[in-house]
PyMOL Python script that loads the backbone (N, CA, C, O; Angstrom):
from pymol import cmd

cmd.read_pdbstr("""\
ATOM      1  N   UNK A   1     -56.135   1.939  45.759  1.00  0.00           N
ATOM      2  CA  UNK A   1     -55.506   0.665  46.072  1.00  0.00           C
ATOM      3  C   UNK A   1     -53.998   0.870  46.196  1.00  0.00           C
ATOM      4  O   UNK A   1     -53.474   1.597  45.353  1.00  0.00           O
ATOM      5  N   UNK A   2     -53.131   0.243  47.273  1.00  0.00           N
ATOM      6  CA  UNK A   2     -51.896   0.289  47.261  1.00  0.00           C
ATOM      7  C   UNK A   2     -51.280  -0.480  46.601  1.00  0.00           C
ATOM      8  O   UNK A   2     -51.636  -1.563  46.135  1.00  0.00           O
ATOM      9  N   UNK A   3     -49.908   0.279  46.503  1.00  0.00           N
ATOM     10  CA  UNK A   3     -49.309  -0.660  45.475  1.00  0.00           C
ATOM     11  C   UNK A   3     -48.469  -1.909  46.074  1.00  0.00           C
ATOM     12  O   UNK A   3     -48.009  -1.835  47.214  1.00  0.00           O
ATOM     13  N   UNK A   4     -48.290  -3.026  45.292  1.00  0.00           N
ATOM     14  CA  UNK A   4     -47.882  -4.312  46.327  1.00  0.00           C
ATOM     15  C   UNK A   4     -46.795  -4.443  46.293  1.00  0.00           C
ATOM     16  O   UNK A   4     -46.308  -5.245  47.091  1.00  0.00           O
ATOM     17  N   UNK A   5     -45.753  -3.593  45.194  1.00  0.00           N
ATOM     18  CA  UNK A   5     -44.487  -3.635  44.854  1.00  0.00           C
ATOM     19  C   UNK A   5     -43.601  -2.512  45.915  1.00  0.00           C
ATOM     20  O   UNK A   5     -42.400  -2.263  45.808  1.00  0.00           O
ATOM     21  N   UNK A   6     -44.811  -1.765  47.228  1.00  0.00           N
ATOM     22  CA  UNK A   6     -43.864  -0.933  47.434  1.00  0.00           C
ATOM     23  C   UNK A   6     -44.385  -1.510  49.123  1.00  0.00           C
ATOM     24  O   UNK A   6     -44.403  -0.608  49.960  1.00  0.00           O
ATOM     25  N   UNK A   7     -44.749  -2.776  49.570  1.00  0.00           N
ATOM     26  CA  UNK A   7     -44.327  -3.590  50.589  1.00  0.00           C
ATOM     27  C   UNK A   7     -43.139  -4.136  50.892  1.00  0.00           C
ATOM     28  O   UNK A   7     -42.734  -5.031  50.149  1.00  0.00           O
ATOM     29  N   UNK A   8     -42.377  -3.751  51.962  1.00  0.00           N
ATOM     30  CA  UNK A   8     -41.407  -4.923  51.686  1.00  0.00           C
ATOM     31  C   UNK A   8     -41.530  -5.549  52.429  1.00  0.00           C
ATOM     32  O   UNK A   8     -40.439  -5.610  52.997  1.00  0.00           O
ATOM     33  N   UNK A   9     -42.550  -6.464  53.136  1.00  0.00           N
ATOM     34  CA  UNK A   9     -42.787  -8.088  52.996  1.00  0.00           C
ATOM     35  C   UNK A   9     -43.096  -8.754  51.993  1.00  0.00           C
ATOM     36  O   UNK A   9     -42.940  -9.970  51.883  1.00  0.00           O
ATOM     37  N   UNK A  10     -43.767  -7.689  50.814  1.00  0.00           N
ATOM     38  CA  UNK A  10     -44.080  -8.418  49.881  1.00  0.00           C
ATOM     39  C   UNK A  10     -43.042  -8.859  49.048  1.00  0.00           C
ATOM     40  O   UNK A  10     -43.164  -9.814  48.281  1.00  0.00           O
ATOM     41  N   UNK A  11     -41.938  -8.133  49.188  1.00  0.00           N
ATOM     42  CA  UNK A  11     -41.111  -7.850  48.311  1.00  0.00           C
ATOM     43  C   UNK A  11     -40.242  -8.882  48.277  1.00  0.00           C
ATOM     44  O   UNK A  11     -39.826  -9.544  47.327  1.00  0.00           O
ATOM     45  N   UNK A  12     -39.917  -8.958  49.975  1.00  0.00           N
ATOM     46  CA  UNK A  12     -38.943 -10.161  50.175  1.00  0.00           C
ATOM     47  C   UNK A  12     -39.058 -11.194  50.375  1.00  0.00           C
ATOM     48  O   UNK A  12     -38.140 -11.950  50.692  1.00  0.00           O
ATOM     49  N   UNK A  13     -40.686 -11.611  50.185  1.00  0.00           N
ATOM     50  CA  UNK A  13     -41.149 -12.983  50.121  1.00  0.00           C
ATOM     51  C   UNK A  13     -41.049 -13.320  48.246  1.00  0.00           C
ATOM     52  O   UNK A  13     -40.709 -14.403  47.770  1.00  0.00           O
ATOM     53  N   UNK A  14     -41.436 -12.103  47.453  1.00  0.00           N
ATOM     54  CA  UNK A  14     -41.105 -12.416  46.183  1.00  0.00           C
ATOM     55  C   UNK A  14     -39.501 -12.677  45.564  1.00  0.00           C
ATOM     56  O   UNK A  14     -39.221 -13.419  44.623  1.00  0.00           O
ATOM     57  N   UNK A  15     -38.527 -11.830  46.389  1.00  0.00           N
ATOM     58  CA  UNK A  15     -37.017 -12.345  46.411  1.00  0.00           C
ATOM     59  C   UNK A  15     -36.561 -13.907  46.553  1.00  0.00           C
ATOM     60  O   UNK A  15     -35.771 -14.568  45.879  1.00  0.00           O
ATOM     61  N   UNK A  16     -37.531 -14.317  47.932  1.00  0.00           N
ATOM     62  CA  UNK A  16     -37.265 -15.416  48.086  1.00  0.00           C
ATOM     63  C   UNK A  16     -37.440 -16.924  47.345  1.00  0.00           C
ATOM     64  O   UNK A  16     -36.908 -18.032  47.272  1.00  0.00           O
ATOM     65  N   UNK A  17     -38.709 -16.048  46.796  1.00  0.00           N
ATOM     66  CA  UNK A  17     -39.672 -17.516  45.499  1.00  0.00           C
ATOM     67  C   UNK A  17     -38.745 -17.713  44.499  1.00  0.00           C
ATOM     68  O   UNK A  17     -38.418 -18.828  44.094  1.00  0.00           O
ATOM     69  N   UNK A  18     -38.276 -16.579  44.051  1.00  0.00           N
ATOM     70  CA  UNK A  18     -37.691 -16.100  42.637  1.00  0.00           C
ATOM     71  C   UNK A  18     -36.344 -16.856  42.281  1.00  0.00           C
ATOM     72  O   UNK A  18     -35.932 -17.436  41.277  1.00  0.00           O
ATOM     73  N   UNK A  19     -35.680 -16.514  43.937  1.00  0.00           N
ATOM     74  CA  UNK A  19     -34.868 -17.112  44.306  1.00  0.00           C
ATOM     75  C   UNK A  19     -34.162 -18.824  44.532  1.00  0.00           C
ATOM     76  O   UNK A  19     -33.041 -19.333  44.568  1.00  0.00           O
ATOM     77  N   UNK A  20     -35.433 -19.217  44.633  1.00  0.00           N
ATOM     78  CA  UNK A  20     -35.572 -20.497  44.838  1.00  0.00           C
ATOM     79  C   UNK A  20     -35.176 -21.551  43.348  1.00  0.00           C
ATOM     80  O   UNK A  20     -34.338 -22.337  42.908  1.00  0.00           O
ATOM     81  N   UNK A  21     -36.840 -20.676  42.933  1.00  0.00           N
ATOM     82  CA  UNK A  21     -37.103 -21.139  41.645  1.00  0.00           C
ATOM     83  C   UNK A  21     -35.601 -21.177  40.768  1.00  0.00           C
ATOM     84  O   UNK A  21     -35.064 -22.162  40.261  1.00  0.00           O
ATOM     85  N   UNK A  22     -35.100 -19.658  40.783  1.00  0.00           N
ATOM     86  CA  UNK A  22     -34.370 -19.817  39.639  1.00  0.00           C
ATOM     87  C   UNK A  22     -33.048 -21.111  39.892  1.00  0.00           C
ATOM     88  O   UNK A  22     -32.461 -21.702  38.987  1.00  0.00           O
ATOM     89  N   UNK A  23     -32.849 -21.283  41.310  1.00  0.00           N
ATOM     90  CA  UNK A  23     -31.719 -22.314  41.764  1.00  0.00           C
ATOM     91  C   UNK A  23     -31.990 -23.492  41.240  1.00  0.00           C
ATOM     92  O   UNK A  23     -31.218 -24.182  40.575  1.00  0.00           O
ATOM     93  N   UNK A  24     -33.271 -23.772  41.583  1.00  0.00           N
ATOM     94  CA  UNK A  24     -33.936 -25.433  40.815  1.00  0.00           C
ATOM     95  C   UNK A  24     -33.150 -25.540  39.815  1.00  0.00           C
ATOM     96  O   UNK A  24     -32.236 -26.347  39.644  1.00  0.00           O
ATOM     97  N   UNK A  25     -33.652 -24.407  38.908  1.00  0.00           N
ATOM     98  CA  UNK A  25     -33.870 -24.160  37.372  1.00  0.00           C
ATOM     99  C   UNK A  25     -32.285 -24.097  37.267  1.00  0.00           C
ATOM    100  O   UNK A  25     -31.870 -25.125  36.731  1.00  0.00           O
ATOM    101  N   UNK A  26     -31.586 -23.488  37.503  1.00  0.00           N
ATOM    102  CA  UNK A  26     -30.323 -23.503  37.262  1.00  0.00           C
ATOM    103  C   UNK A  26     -29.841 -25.265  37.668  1.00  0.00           C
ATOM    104  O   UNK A  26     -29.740 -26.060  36.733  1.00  0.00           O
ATOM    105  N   UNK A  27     -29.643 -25.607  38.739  1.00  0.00           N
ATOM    106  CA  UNK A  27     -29.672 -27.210  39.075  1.00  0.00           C
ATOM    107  C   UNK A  27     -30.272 -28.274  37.653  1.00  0.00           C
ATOM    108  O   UNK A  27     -29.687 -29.269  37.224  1.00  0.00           O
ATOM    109  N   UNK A  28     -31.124 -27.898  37.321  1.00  0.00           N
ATOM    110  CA  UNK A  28     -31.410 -28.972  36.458  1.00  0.00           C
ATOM    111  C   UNK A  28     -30.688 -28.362  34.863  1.00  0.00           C
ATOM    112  O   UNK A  28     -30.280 -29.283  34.155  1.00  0.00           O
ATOM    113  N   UNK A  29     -30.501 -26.867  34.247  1.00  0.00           N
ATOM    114  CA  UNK A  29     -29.834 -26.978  33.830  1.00  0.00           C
ATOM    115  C   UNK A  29     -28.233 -27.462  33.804  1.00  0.00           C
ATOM    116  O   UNK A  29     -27.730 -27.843  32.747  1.00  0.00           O
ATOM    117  N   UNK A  30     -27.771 -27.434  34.562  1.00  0.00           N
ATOM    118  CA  UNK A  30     -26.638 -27.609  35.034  1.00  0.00           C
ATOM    119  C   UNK A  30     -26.228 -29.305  34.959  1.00  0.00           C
ATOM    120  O   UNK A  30     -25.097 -29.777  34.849  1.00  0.00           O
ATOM    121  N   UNK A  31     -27.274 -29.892  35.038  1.00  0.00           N
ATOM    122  CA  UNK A  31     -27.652 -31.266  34.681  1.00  0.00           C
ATOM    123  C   UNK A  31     -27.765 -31.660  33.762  1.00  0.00           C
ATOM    124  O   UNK A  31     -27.528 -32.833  33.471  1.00  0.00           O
ATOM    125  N   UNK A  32     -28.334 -30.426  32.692  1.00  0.00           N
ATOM    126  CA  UNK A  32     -28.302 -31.121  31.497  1.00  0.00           C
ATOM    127  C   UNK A  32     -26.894 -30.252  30.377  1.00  0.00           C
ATOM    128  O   UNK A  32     -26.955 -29.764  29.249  1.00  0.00           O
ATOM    129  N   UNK A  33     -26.150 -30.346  31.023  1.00  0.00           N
ATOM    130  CA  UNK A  33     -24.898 -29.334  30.944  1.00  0.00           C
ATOM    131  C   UNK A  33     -25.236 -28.360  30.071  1.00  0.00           C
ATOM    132  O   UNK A  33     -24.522 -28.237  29.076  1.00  0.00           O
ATOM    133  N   UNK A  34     -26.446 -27.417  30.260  1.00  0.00           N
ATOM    134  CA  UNK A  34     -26.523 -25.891  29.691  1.00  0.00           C
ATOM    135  C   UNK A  34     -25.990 -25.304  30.776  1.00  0.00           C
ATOM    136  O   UNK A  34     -26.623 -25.059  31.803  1.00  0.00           O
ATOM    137  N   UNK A  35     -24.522 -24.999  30.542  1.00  0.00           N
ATOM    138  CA  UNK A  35     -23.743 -24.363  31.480  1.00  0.00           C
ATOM    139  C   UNK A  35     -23.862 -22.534  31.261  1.00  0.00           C
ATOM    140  O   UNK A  35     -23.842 -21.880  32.304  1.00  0.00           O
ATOM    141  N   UNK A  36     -23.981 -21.767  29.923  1.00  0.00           N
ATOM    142  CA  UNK A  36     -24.734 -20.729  30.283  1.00  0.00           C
ATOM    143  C   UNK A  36     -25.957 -20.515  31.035  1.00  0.00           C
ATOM    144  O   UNK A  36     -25.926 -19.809  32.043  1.00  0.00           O
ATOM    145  N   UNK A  37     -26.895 -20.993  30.686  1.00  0.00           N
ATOM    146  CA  UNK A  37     -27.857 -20.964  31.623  1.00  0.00           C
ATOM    147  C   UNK A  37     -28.175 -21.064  32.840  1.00  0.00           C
ATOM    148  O   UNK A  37     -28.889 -20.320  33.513  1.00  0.00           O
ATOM    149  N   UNK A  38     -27.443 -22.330  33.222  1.00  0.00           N
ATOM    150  CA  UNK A  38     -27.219 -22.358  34.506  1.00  0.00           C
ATOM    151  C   UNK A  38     -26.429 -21.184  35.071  1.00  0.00           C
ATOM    152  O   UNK A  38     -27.002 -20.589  35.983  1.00  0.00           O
ATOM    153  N   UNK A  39     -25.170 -20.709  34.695  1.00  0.00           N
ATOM    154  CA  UNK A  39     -24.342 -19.791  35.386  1.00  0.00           C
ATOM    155  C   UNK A  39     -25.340 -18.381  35.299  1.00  0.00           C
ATOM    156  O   UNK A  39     -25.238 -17.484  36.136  1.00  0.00           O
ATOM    157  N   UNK A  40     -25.988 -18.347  34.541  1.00  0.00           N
ATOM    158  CA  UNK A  40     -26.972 -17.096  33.987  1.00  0.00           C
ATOM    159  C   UNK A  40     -27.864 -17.161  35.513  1.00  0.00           C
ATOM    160  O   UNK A  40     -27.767 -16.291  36.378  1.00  0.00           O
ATOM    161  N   UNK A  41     -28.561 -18.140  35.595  1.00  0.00           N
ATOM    162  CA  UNK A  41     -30.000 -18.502  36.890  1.00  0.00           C
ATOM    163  C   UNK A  41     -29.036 -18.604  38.179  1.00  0.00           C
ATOM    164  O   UNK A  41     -29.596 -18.312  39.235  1.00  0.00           O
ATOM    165  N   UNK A  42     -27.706 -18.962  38.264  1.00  0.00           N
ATOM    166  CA  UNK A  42     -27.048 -18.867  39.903  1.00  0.00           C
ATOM    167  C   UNK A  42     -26.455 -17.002  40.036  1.00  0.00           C
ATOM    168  O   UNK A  42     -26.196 -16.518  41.138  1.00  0.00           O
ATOM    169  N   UNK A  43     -26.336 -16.211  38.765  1.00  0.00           N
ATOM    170  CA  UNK A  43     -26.308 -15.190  39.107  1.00  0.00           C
ATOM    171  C   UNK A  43     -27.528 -14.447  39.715  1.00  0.00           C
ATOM    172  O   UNK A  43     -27.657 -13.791  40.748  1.00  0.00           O
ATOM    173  N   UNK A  44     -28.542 -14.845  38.515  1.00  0.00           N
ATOM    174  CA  UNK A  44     -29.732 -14.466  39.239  1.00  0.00           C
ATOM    175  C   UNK A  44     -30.466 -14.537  40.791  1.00  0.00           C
ATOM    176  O   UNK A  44     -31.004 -13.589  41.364  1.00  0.00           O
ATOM    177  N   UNK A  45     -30.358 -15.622  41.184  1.00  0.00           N
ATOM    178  CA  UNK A  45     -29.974 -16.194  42.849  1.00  0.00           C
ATOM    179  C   UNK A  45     -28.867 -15.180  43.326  1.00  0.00           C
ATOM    180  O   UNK A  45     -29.185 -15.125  44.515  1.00  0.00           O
ATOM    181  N   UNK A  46     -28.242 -14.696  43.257  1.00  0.00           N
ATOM    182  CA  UNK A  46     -27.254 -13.739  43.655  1.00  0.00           C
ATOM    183  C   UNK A  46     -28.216 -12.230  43.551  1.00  0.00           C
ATOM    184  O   UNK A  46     -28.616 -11.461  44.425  1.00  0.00           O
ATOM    185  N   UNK A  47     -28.291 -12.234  42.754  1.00  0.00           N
ATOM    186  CA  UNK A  47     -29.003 -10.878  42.912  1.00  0.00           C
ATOM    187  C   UNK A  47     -30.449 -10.813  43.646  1.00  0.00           C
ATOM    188  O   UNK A  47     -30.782  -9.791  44.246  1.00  0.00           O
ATOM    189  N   UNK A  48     -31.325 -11.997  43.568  1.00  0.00           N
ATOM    190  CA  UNK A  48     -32.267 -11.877  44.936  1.00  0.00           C
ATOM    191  C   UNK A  48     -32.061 -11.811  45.797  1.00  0.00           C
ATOM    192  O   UNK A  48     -32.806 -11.173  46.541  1.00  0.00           O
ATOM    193  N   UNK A  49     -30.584 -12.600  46.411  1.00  0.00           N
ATOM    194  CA  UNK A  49     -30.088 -12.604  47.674  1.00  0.00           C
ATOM    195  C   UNK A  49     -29.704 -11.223  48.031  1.00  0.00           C
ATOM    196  O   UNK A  49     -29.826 -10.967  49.229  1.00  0.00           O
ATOM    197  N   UNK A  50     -29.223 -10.172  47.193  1.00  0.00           N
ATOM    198  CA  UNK A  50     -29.051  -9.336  47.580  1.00  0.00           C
ATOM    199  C   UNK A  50     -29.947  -8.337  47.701  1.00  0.00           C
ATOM    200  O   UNK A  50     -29.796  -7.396  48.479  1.00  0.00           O
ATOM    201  N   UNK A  51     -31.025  -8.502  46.863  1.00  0.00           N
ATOM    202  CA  UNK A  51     -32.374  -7.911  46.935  1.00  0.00           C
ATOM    203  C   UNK A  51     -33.515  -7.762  47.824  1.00  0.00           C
ATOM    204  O   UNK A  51     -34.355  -6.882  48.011  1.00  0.00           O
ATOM    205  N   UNK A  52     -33.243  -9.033  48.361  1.00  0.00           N
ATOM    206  CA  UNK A  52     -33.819  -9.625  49.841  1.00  0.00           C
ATOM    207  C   UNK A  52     -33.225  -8.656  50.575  1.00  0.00           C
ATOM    208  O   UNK A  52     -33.829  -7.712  51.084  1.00  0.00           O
ATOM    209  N   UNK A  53     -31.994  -8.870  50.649  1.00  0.00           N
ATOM    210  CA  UNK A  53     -31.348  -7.890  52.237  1.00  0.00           C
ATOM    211  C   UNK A  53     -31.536  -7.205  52.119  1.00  0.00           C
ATOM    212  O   UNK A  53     -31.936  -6.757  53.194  1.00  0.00           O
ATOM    213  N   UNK A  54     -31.620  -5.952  50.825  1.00  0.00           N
ATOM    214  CA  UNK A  54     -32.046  -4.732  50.878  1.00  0.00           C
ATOM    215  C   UNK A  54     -33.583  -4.366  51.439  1.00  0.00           C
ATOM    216  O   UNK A  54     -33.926  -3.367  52.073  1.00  0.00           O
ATOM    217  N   UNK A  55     -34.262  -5.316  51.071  1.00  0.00           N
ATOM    218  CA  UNK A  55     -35.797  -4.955  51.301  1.00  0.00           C
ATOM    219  C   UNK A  55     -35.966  -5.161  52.826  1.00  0.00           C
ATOM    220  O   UNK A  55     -36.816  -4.587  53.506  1.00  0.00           O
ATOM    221  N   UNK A  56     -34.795  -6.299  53.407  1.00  0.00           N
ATOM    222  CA  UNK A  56     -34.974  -6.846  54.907  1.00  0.00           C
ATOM    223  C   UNK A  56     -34.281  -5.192  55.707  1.00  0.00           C
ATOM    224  O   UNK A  56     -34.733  -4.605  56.690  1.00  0.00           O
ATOM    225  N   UNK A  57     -33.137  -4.833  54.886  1.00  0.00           N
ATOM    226  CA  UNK A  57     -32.691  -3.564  55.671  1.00  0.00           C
ATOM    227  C   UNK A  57     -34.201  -2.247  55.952  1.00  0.00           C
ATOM    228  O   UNK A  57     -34.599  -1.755  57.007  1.00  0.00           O
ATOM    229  N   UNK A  58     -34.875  -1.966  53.993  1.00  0.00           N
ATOM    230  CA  UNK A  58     -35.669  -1.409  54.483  1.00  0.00           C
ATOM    231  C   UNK A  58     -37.001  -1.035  55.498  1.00  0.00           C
ATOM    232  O   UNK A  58     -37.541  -0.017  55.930  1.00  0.00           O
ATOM    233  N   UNK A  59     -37.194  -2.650  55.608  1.00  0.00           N
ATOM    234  CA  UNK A  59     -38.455  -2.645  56.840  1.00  0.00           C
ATOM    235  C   UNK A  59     -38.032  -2.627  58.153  1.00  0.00           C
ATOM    236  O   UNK A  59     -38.857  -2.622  59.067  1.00  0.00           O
TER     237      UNK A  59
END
""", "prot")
cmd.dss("prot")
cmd.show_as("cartoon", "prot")
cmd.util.cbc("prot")
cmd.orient("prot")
């Protein structure tokens, strides 16, 4: 069986979820002024974004 972690469509559709999610999640912390957290989940969004492009460069 192949492995699914070494697709990168798979990869950068999982960048993108991850991505999403954690923005919500940061948004509603950010709402409830857990301002670490939030700044913690918009870094995270930063680093899918950049994770994405890498996986978009490799295919």
């Amino acid at each position: 069986m192949a492995n699914p972690f070494k697709n990168p469509r798979f990869m950068m559709t999982l960048s993108i979820l991850l991505g999403i999610a954690s923005a919500g999640i940061a948004a509603y912390g950010l709402y409830k002024k857990e301002y670490v957290i939030g700044a913690a989940l918009l870094f995270n969004v930063f680093i899918c974004f950049t994770n994405y492009r890498a996986w978009k460069n490799r295919s």
